[in-house]
N, C-alpha and C positions, 0 to 999 in steps of 0.2 A: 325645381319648384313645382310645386302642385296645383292643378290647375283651380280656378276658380269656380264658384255659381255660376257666374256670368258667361266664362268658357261654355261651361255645361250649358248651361242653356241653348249658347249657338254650337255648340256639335251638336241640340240633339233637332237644330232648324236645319242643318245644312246638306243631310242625306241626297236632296233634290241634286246638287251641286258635285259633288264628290263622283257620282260615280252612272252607269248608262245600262250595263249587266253584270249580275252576278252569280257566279255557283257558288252552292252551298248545303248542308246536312243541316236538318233541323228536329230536335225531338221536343216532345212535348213533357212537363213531368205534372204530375196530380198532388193532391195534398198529402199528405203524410197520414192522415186520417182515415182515407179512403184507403192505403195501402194494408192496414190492418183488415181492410173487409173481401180483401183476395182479388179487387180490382186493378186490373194492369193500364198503365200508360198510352197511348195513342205509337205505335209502329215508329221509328225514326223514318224521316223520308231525303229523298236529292233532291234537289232542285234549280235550276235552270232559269233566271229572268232576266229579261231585255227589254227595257224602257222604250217606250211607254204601253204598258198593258201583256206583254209576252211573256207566258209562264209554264213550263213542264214540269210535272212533278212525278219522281217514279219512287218505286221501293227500293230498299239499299238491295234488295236481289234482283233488281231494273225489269219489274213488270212499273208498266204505265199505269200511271194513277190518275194524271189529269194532265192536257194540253190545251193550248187555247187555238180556236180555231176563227178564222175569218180574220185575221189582223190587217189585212188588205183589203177589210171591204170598205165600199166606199159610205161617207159619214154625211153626204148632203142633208139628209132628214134632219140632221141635228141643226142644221143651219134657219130652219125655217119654225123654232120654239116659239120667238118672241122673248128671250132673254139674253144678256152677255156671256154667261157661262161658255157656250159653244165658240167663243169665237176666242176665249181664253189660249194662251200660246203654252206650248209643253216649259215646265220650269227651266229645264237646262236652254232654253233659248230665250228667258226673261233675267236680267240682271239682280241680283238682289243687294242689299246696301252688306257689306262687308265689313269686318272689324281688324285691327291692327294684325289677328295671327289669322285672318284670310278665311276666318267662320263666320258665318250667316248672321248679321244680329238683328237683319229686319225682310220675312219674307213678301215681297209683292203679288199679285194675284197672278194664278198662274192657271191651267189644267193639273191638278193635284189628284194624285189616287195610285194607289199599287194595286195590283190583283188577289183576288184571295183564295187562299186552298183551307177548307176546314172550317175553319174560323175568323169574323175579322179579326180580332189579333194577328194574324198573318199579315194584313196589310199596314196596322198601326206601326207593328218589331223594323218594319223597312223603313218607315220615315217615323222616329218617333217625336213629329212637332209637336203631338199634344203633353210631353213632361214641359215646354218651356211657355207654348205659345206663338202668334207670328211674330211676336215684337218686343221688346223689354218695353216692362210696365212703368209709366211715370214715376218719375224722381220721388212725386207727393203721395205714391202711392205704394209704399214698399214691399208691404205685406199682400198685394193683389195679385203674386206672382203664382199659378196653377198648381206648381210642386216645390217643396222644399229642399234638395240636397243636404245631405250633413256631408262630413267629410271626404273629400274627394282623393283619391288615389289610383297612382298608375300601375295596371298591372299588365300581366302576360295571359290572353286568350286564345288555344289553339294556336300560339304561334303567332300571334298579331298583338300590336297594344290596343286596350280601351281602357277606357276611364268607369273607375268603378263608385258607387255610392249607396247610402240608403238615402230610399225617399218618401217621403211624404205625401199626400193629396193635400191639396188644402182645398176650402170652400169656392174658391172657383174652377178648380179643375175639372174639366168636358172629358171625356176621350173622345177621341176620329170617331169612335164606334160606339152608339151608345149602348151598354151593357157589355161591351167587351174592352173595359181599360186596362191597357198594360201596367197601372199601380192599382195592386188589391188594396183593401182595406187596409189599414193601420202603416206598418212599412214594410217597402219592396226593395230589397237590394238587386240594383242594377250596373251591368255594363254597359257601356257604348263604347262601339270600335272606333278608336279615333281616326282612321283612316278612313270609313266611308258613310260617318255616322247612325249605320243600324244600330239598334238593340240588341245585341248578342247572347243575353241574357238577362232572365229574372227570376228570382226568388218571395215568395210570401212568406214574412216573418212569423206574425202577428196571425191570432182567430183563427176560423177551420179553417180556410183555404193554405195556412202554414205548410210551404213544401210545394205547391203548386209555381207554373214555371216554364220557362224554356231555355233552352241551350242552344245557340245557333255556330255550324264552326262554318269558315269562310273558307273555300278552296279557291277561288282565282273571283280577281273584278277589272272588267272588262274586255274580257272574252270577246273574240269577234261570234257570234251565234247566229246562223242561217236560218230564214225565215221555215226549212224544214225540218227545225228543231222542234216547231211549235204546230206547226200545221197537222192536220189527220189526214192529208193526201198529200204526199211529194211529189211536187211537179219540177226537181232539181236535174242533177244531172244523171248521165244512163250510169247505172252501176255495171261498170264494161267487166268484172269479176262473171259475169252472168253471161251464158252464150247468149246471142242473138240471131236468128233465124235469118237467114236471106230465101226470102222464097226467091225463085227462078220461073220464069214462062215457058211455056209447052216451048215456043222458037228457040230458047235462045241454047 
């Protein structure tokens, strides 16, 4: 059986939930338009993330591109805004309301955000709440839902299932990011990996942007990842491959 709207929707609420680190190749593609004018695509890249905020990106010939650094520093200052925000708990340790197949159908307030390399779309592709929204729209209200789905099917990405569709914007759809929405204009056909609900891909039908895009393949999720995956100085352990000097004193 094929999955539902309603499915869809909470796969694309549940990202928070599913999963804590991921590796993965991520390329970017441009419109089909541009491709006629000799301009090339954005480089494919690796990348390396660990919940909440921990991100390495390198080049697929593993020069470093971006790491995040300070992920241990301490965060008091945020404590003293004057807002609730800060005091917000990481998603994977707030409960969200669950629906019979164990997908998200209602998110609660949480500390929400992925990190970004490039563009925000990088952070939208990792949680994509903004195709569903945090909640399914009143009974009385059917047509208020952000994006439309048309047909939903199961296929094969890179060796994983996700749920494939085209879809729509409708008049209330926001993206995370404003000017950077994961549906272009008119329709985007998209996957979501039903295992950890990113975005794994999209395509632009419709207008100039046609052919514009990503493709994300998933190599392993959740990885254990050392805080000196992500740091600019490793203060891990001795790499004992290396000699190590013993000085000695004039006595001994």
């Amino acid at each position: 059986m094929e999955p539902t709207a309603a499915q869809w929707r909470n796969l694309c609420r549940s990202s928070p939930w599913k999963w804590q680190s991921l590796r993965f190749t991520l390329r970017w593609g441009i419109p089909t338009a541009q491709r006629g004018d000799g301009r090339e695509p954005p480089a494919p890249v690796a990348c390396w993330l660990r919940r909440p905020g921990a991100l390495r990106v390198e080049s697929l010939d593993g020069a470093l591109l971006q790491n995040t650094s300070g992920i241990n520093d301490s965060r008091d200052g945020l404590f003293i805004s004057g807002n609730r925000k800060p005091w917000y708990l990481p998603p994977h340790l707030v409960t969200p309301v669950y629906d019979g197949d164990g997908l998200v159908a209602r998110r609660p307030e949480a500390a929400y955000g992925e990190p970004v390399f490039g563009t925000p779309r990088f952070a939208a592709l990792l949680d994509p709440v903004e195709l569903a929204g945090r909640a399914p729209v009143p009974l009385d209200s059917p047509f208020a839902n952000v994006a439309e789905p048309g047909p939903i099917t199961v296929v094969e990405h890179e060796g994983r299932t996700a749920w494939q569709a085209t879809v729509e914007p409708t008049a209330t759809y926001q993206p995370t990011s404003p000017g950077h929405p994961l549906l272009y204009p008119g329709r985007t056909l998209l996957r979501i990996d039903a295992g950890t609900g990113v975005c794994v891909a999209s395509q632009a039908l419709d207008g100039e942007l046609a052919g514009a895009g990503h493709w994300l393949a998933i190599a392993a999720v959740d990885e254990y990842m050392l805080d000196d995956l992500f740091e600019d100085t490793s203060f891990g352990l001795t790499d004992v491959r290396a000699h190590i000097p013993w000085e000695l004193g004039p006595d001994a």
